[in-house]
C-alpha positions, 0 to 999 in steps of 0.5 A, a space after each residue: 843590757 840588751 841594748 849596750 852591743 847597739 849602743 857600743 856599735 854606734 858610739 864611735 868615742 868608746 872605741 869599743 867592741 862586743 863579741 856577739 857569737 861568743 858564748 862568754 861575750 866581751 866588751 873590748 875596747 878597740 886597739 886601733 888595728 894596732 897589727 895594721 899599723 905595724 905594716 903601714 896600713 890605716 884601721 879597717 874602720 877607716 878604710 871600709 869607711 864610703 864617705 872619708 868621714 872616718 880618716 886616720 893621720 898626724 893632727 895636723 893633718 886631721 885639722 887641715 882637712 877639718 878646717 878646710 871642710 868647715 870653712 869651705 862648706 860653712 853650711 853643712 858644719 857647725 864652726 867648731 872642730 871637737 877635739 881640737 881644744 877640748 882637755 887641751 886636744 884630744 887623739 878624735 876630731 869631730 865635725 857636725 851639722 848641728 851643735 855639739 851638746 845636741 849629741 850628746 858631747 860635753 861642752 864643759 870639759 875646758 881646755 887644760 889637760 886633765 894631767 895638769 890637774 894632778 902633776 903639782 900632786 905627782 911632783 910633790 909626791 916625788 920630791 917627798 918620797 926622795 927626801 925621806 931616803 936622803 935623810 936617812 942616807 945623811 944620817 946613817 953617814 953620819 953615824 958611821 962618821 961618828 964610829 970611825 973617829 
C-alpha cells in the first residue's frame, strides 16, 4: 500500500491523483484541467512539461507530430505509435526507445473497439424491450376494438 501514491504518480495511463496532505487521502482519477479547457488553456501537465513529451491536441494532429518524430528519428523510436490502432485508437498516444510490452503495455489488445464487442447485445436488447410494449399496445387496441362493436 505504501508504494501505490509512487506508482499512480509515475503511471501516466491511469491518469490519476493521490492527496497526500489529506488526513482522508483520495485516489482520483485526473479530469484533465477540464477548468483549463474551458478557458483555451492546455492541462498544466502539459504545459510544466520541459521536454514536449507530454503535448495535448486533435488526433490527428498528435499523430502528425508522433510520425513525423519516428520516421525522422527512427534511432530513437521503436516504429510504432501506441494508441493509434489499439481497441480501435485510443484518447493516449505513445512513443518509445524500446518495445512496447517491455514496459508494461499489452500487446494483445487488437484493433476492434471494446463497444463493438457488446453493440449487437445492446441492439438486441433494445429491439426486445420495444417489442414487448408493442404487443401489449396491440393487443390492448384490440380489446378495446372488441368492446366498442
Amino acid at each position: 500500500m505504501h508504494g501505490l501514491p509512487l506508482l499512480h504518480g509515475l503511471v501516466p495511463v491511469r491518469h490519476s491523483k493521490f492527496e497526500y496532505n489529506s488526513w482522508n487521502p483520495k485516489l482520483q482519477k485526473c479530469s484533465m484541467c477540464a477548468e483549463r479547457l474551458e478557458v483555451g488553456l492546455r492541462p498544466a501537465c502539459v504545459e510544466a512539461c520541459p521536454t514536449d513529451t507530454l503535448m495535448f491536441g486533435s488526433k490527428r494532429e498528435l499523430m502528425e507530430v508522433a510520425r513525423v518524430r519516428v520516421y525522422s528519428h527512427p534511432e530513437h523510436y521503436v516504429h510504432k505509435v501506441y494508441g493509434e490502432y489499439e481497441v480501435g485508437g485510443t484518447g493516449w498516444l505513445y512513443l518509445a526507445a524500446v518495445p512496447f510490452e517491455e514496459l508494461g503495455f499489452r500487446t494483445d489488445l487488437g484493433t476492434t473497439p471494446y463497444p463493438e464487442y457488446t453493440r449487437n447485445f445492446s441492439l438486441r436488447r433494445t429491439s426486445g424491450a420495444l417489442r414487448l410494449p408493442a404487443l401489449l399496445l396491440g393487443l390492448n387496441l384490440l380489446a378495446n376494438h372488441d368492446e366498442k362493436e
